[in-house]
C-alpha positions in Angstrom: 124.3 -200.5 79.0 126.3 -197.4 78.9 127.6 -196.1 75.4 130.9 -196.1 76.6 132.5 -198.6 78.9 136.9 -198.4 79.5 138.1 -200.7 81.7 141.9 -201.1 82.7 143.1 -199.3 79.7 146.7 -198.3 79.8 149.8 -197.8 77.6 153.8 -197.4 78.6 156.2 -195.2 76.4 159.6 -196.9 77.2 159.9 -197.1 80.8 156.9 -194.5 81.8 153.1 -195.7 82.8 151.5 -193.0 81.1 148.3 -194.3 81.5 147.6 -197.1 84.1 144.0 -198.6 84.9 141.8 -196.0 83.6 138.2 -197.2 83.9 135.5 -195.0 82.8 131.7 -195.6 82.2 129.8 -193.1 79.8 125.8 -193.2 79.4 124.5 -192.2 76.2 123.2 -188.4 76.1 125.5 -187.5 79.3 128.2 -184.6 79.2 131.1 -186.4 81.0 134.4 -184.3 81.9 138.2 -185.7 81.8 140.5 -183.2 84.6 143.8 -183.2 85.9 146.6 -181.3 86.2 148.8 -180.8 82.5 150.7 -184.1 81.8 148.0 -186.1 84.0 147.4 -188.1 80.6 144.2 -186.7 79.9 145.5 -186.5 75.6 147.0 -189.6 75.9 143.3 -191.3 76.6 141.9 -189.4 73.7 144.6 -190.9 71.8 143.9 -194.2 73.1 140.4 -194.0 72.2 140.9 -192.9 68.7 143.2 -194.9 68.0 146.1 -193.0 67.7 147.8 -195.4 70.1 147.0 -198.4 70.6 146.9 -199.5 74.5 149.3 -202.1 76.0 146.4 -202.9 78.4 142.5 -203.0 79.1 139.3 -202.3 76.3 137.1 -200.1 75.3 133.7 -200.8 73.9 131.4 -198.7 72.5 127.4 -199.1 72.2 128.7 -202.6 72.2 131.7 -202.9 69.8 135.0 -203.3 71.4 137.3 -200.7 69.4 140.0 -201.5 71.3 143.5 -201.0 69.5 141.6 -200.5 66.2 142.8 -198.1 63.3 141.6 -194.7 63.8 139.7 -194.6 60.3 137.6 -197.6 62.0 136.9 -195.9 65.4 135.7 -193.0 63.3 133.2 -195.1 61.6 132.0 -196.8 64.3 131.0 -193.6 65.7 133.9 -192.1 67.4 134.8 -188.2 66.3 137.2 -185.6 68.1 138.5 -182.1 68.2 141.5 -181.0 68.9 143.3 -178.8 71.7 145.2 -176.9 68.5 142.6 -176.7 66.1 143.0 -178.8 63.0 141.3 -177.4 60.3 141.8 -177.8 56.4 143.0 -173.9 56.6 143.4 -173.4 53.0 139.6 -175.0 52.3 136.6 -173.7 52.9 134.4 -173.8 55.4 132.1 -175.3 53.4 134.9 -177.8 52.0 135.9 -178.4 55.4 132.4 -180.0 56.8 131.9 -181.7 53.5 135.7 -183.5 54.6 133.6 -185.0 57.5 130.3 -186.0 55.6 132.7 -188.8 53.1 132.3 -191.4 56.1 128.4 -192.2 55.2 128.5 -190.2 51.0 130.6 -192.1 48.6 131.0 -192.3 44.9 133.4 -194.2 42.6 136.9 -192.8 41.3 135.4 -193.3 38.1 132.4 -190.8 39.1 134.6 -188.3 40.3 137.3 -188.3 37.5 133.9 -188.0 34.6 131.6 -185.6 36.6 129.2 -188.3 36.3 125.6 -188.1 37.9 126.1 -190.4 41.2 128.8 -187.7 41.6 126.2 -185.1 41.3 124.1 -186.2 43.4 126.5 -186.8 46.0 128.0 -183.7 46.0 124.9 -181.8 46.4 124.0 -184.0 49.0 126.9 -183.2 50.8 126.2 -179.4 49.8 122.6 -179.6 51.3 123.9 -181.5 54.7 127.0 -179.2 54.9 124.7 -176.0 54.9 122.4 -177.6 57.4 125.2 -177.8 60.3 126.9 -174.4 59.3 123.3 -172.8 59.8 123.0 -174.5 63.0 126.7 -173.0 64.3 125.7 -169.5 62.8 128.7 -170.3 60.3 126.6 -170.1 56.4 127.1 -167.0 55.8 131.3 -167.8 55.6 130.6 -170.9 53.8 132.5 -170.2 51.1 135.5 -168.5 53.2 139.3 -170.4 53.6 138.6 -171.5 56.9 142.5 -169.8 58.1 140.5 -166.6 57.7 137.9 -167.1 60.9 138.0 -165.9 63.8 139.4 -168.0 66.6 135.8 -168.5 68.2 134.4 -169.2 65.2 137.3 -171.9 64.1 136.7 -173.7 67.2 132.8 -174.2 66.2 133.7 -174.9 62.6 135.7 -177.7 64.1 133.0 -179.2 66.2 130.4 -178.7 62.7 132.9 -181.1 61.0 133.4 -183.7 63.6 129.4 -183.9 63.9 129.2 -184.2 60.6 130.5 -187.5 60.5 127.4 -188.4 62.5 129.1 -190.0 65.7 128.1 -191.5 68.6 130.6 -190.1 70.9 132.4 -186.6 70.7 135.5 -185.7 72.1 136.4 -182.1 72.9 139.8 -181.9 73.6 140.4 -178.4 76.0 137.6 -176.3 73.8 137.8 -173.6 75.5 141.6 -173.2 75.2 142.3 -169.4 73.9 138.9 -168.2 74.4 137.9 -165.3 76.3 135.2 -165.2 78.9 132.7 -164.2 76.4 133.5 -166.8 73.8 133.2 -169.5 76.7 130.0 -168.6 78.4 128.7 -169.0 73.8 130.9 -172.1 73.6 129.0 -173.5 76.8 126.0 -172.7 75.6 126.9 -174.3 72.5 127.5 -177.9 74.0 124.9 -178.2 75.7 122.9 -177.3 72.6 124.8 -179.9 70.7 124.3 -182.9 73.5 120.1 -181.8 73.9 119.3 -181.4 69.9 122.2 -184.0 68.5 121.4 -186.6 71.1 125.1 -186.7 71.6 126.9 -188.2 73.9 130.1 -186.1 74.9 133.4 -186.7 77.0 135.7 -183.2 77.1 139.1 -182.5 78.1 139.3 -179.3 79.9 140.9 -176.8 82.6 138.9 -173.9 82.8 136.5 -175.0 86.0 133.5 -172.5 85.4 133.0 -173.9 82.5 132.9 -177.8 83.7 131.3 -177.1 86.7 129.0 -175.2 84.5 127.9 -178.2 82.0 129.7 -181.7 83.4 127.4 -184.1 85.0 130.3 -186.2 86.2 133.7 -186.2 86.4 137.0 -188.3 86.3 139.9 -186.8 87.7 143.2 -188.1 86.2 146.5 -187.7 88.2 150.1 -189.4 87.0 147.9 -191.1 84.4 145.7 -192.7 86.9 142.1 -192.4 88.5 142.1 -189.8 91.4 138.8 -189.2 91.7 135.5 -189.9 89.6 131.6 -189.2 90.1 129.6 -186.3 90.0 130.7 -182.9 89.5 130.4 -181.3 92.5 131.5 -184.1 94.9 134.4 -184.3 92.9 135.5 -180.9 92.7 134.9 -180.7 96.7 137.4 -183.6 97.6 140.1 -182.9 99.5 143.0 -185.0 97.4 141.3 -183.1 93.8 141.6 -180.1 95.7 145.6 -180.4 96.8 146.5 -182.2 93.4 144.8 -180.1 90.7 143.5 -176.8 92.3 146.4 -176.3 94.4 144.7 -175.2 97.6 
Protein backbone atom coordinates (compact mmCIF):
# COMPACT_ATOMS: atom_id res chain seq x y z
CA UNK A 1 0.00 0.00 0.00
CA UNK A 2 1.68 3.18 -0.87
CA UNK A 3 1.91 5.90 2.01
CA UNK A 4 0.32 8.24 -0.12
CA UNK A 5 -2.59 7.62 -2.43
CA UNK A 6 -4.62 11.11 -4.32
CA UNK A 7 -7.02 10.22 -6.47
CA UNK A 8 -9.31 12.82 -8.50
CA UNK A 9 -8.49 15.61 -6.15
CA UNK A 10 -9.48 19.01 -7.33
CA UNK A 11 -10.71 22.46 -6.24
CA UNK A 12 -12.39 25.57 -8.32
CA UNK A 13 -11.77 29.31 -7.16
CA UNK A 14 -14.93 30.98 -8.71
CA UNK A 15 -15.14 30.04 -12.17
CA UNK A 16 -11.31 28.61 -12.61
CA UNK A 17 -10.34 24.61 -12.33
CA UNK A 18 -7.31 25.18 -10.55
CA UNK A 19 -6.73 21.78 -9.86
CA UNK A 20 -8.68 19.02 -11.89
CA UNK A 21 -8.11 15.08 -11.47
CA UNK A 22 -4.81 15.02 -9.81
CA UNK A 23 -3.94 11.42 -8.98
CA UNK A 24 -0.78 10.68 -7.44
CA UNK A 25 0.59 7.41 -5.66
CA UNK A 26 3.61 7.86 -3.12
CA UNK A 27 5.54 4.68 -1.64
CA UNK A 28 6.93 5.08 1.69
CA UNK A 29 10.81 6.01 1.72
CA UNK A 30 10.56 7.34 -2.04
CA UNK A 31 11.74 10.99 -3.12
CA UNK A 32 8.74 11.89 -5.43
CA UNK A 33 8.98 15.38 -7.47
CA UNK A 34 5.79 17.79 -8.29
CA UNK A 35 6.93 20.12 -11.87
CA UNK A 36 5.28 22.40 -14.02
CA UNK A 37 5.53 25.47 -15.36
CA UNK A 38 4.65 28.72 -12.46
CA UNK A 39 0.77 28.78 -11.97
CA UNK A 40 0.55 24.90 -13.09
CA UNK A 41 -1.03 24.45 -9.48
CA UNK A 42 1.80 22.71 -8.09
CA UNK A 43 1.05 25.22 -4.38
CA UNK A 44 -2.33 24.74 -4.67
CA UNK A 45 -1.91 20.66 -4.11
CA UNK A 46 0.37 21.39 -1.16
CA UNK A 47 -2.47 23.35 -0.02
CA UNK A 48 -4.84 20.77 -0.61
CA UNK A 49 -3.00 18.29 1.16
CA UNK A 50 -2.46 20.33 4.26
CA UNK A 51 -5.33 21.37 4.46
CA UNK A 52 -5.25 24.74 3.76
CA UNK A 53 -8.03 24.30 1.17
CA UNK A 54 -10.17 21.99 1.30
CA UNK A 55 -10.87 20.11 -2.25
CA UNK A 56 -14.26 20.32 -4.05
CA UNK A 57 -13.39 16.89 -5.42
CA UNK A 58 -11.40 13.47 -4.99
CA UNK A 59 -9.30 12.07 -1.54
CA UNK A 60 -6.35 11.73 -0.15
CA UNK A 61 -5.34 8.95 2.24
CA UNK A 62 -2.38 8.62 3.95
CA UNK A 63 -0.74 5.26 5.45
CA UNK A 64 -4.37 4.48 5.44
CA UNK A 65 -6.33 7.54 6.94
CA UNK A 66 -8.25 9.48 4.52
CA UNK A 67 -7.25 13.29 5.48
CA UNK A 68 -9.26 14.56 3.00
CA UNK A 69 -10.67 18.12 3.65
CA UNK A 70 -9.47 17.87 7.30
CA UNK A 71 -8.13 20.90 9.37
CA UNK A 72 -4.57 21.48 8.86
CA UNK A 73 -3.70 21.06 12.81
CA UNK A 74 -5.11 17.29 12.09
CA UNK A 75 -3.14 16.62 8.88
CA UNK A 76 -0.17 17.71 10.83
CA UNK A 77 -0.78 15.14 13.43
CA UNK A 78 -1.52 12.43 11.42
CA UNK A 79 1.88 12.79 9.96
CA UNK A 80 1.78 15.44 7.39
CA UNK A 81 4.54 18.45 7.71
CA UNK A 82 5.71 21.12 5.09
CA UNK A 83 7.99 23.92 4.20
CA UNK A 84 7.43 26.69 2.52
CA UNK A 85 8.57 28.47 -0.84
CA UNK A 86 9.11 31.82 1.44
CA UNK A 87 10.43 30.59 4.41
CA UNK A 88 8.31 30.80 7.50
CA UNK A 89 10.18 30.91 10.39
CA UNK A 90 9.43 32.33 13.98
CA UNK A 91 12.21 35.17 13.06
CA UNK A 92 12.23 36.86 16.32
CA UNK A 93 12.69 33.14 18.19
CA UNK A 94 15.39 31.19 18.42
CA UNK A 95 16.63 28.57 16.69
CA UNK A 96 16.33 26.57 19.32
CA UNK A 97 12.74 27.99 20.18
CA UNK A 98 11.84 27.52 16.73
CA UNK A 99 12.31 23.42 16.59
CA UNK A 100 10.93 23.20 20.07
CA UNK A 101 7.52 25.02 18.09
CA UNK A 102 7.50 21.69 16.09
CA UNK A 103 8.21 19.13 18.96
CA UNK A 104 4.47 20.37 20.93
CA UNK A 105 2.57 17.87 18.47
CA UNK A 106 3.85 14.54 20.53
CA UNK A 107 5.29 16.96 24.26
CA UNK A 108 2.41 18.36 26.20
CA UNK A 109 1.85 19.73 29.60
CA UNK A 110 -1.09 21.43 31.38
CA UNK A 111 -1.75 25.32 31.51
CA UNK A 112 -1.58 24.79 34.99
CA UNK A 113 2.16 23.33 34.58
CA UNK A 114 3.20 26.02 32.59
CA UNK A 115 1.78 29.06 34.47
CA UNK A 116 3.57 27.35 38.14
CA UNK A 117 6.88 26.04 36.60
CA UNK A 118 5.77 22.81 37.92
CA UNK A 119 7.86 19.58 37.40
CA UNK A 120 5.83 17.87 34.36
CA UNK A 121 6.76 21.19 32.94
CA UNK A 122 10.28 20.49 33.61
CA UNK A 123 10.57 17.65 32.33
CA UNK A 124 8.91 18.50 29.22
CA UNK A 125 10.84 21.30 28.50
CA UNK A 126 14.09 19.56 28.76
CA UNK A 127 12.81 17.00 26.82
CA UNK A 128 12.05 19.17 24.22
CA UNK A 129 15.62 20.77 24.90
CA UNK A 130 17.41 17.36 24.48
CA UNK A 131 15.28 16.45 21.10
CA UNK A 132 15.66 20.00 19.79
CA UNK A 133 19.62 19.80 20.08
CA UNK A 134 19.53 16.32 18.52
CA UNK A 135 18.12 17.61 15.04
CA UNK A 136 20.08 21.03 15.09
CA UNK A 137 23.34 18.72 15.51
CA UNK A 138 22.14 16.69 12.74
CA UNK A 139 21.64 20.06 10.29
CA UNK A 140 25.04 21.44 11.58
CA UNK A 141 22.76 24.22 13.15
CA UNK A 142 23.76 23.77 17.51
CA UNK A 143 26.12 25.96 17.59
CA UNK A 144 23.34 29.06 16.68
CA UNK A 145 20.89 27.43 18.94
CA UNK A 146 20.47 30.13 20.91
CA UNK A 147 20.43 32.80 17.83
CA UNK A 148 16.95 34.77 16.59
CA UNK A 149 16.48 32.64 13.78
CA UNK A 150 16.03 36.38 11.32
CA UNK A 151 19.82 36.43 11.89
CA UNK A 152 20.82 33.14 9.63
CA UNK A 153 21.98 32.93 6.73
CA UNK A 154 19.59 32.21 3.89
CA UNK A 155 21.10 28.49 3.51
CA UNK A 156 21.01 27.91 6.82
CA UNK A 157 17.19 29.27 7.34
CA UNK A 158 16.08 26.92 4.75
CA UNK A 159 17.60 23.83 6.88
CA UNK A 160 16.40 25.31 10.05
CA UNK A 161 13.02 25.03 8.43
CA UNK A 162 13.19 21.49 7.40
CA UNK A 163 14.75 20.72 11.39
CA UNK A 164 11.34 22.02 12.50
CA UNK A 165 9.07 20.35 10.20
CA UNK A 166 10.89 16.91 11.12
CA UNK A 167 10.58 17.58 14.37
CA UNK A 168 7.07 17.03 14.36
CA UNK A 169 7.96 13.47 13.49
CA UNK A 170 5.87 13.05 10.13
CA UNK A 171 5.26 10.62 7.77
CA UNK A 172 5.33 12.68 4.74
CA UNK A 173 7.36 15.97 4.08
CA UNK A 174 6.63 18.47 1.71
CA UNK A 175 9.38 20.79 0.29
CA UNK A 176 7.82 23.41 -1.36
CA UNK A 177 10.66 25.04 -4.16
CA UNK A 178 13.72 24.39 -1.51
CA UNK A 179 16.03 25.37 -3.53
CA UNK A 180 14.48 28.84 -4.32
CA UNK A 181 17.25 31.63 -3.72
CA UNK A 182 20.02 29.34 -3.39
CA UNK A 183 23.21 29.37 -5.18
CA UNK A 184 24.75 26.49 -6.89
CA UNK A 185 26.75 25.68 -3.96
CA UNK A 186 24.04 25.81 -1.42
CA UNK A 187 22.05 23.34 -3.83
CA UNK A 188 24.46 20.74 -4.59
CA UNK A 189 24.59 20.81 0.23
CA UNK A 190 20.82 21.12 0.10
CA UNK A 191 20.74 17.92 -2.30
CA UNK A 192 22.86 16.20 -0.32
CA UNK A 193 20.83 17.11 2.52
CA UNK A 194 17.51 15.37 1.32
CA UNK A 195 18.75 12.54 0.47
CA UNK A 196 20.31 12.35 3.91
CA UNK A 197 17.04 13.16 5.43
CA UNK A 198 14.82 10.41 3.25
CA UNK A 199 17.97 7.40 3.97
CA UNK A 200 18.52 8.20 7.94
CA UNK A 201 14.76 9.60 8.74
CA UNK A 202 13.00 6.85 6.76
CA UNK A 203 11.08 9.74 5.30
CA UNK A 204 9.00 9.77 2.71
CA UNK A 205 9.25 13.07 0.65
CA UNK A 206 7.09 14.88 -2.19
CA UNK A 207 9.01 18.41 -3.37
CA UNK A 208 7.85 21.24 -5.39
CA UNK A 209 10.59 22.46 -7.53
CA UNK A 210 12.15 24.18 -10.80
CA UNK A 211 15.66 23.93 -10.75
CA UNK A 212 16.10 20.53 -13.02
CA UNK A 213 19.72 19.50 -11.86
CA UNK A 214 18.65 19.26 -8.80
CA UNK A 215 15.35 16.81 -9.43
CA UNK A 216 16.93 14.95 -11.96
CA UNK A 217 19.67 14.74 -9.38
CA UNK A 218 17.44 13.12 -6.41
CA UNK A 219 13.61 12.44 -7.81
CA UNK A 220 12.86 8.87 -8.45
CA UNK A 221 9.60 9.84 -10.13
CA UNK A 222 7.90 12.56 -11.35
CA UNK A 223 4.39 14.18 -11.92
CA UNK A 224 4.30 16.87 -14.20
CA UNK A 225 1.42 19.33 -13.58
CA UNK A 226 0.12 21.61 -16.51
CA UNK A 227 -3.19 24.08 -16.19
CA UNK A 228 -3.66 22.22 -12.90
CA UNK A 229 -3.79 18.88 -14.44
CA UNK A 230 -1.60 15.63 -15.06
CA UNK A 231 0.81 16.00 -18.06
CA UNK A 232 2.95 13.57 -17.48
CA UNK A 233 3.98 11.12 -14.50
CA UNK A 234 6.62 8.22 -13.89
CA UNK A 235 10.04 8.05 -13.61
CA UNK A 236 12.41 10.77 -13.79
CA UNK A 237 14.08 10.45 -16.79
CA UNK A 238 11.27 9.17 -19.05
CA UNK A 239 9.50 12.07 -17.96
CA UNK A 240 11.83 14.69 -18.36
CA UNK A 241 12.49 13.13 -22.12
CA UNK A 242 8.81 13.41 -23.34
CA UNK A 243 8.12 15.39 -26.00
CA UNK A 244 4.81 17.36 -24.52
CA UNK A 245 7.06 18.04 -20.86
CA UNK A 246 9.58 19.17 -23.12
CA UNK A 247 7.34 21.94 -25.28
CA UNK A 248 5.16 22.82 -22.04
CA UNK A 249 7.69 23.34 -19.21
CA UNK A 250 11.25 23.42 -20.75
CA UNK A 251 10.33 25.39 -23.66
CA UNK A 252 12.34 23.55 -26.28
Amino acid sequence: MALLDVKNLGISFGGLRAVNAFDISIEKEELYGLIGPNGAGKTTVFNLLTGVYRPDSGKAVLDGVDITGKKTIDICKAGVARTFQNIRLFKKLSVLDNVKAGLHNKHHYSALSGIFRLPAYRRVEREMDERAMELLKVFGLEEAAHVEADNLPYGQQRRLEIARALATEPKLLLLDEPAAGMNPNETGELMEMIQFVRENFHMTILLIEHDMKLVSGICEKLTVLNFGEVLAQGKTSDVLNDPQVITAYLGE
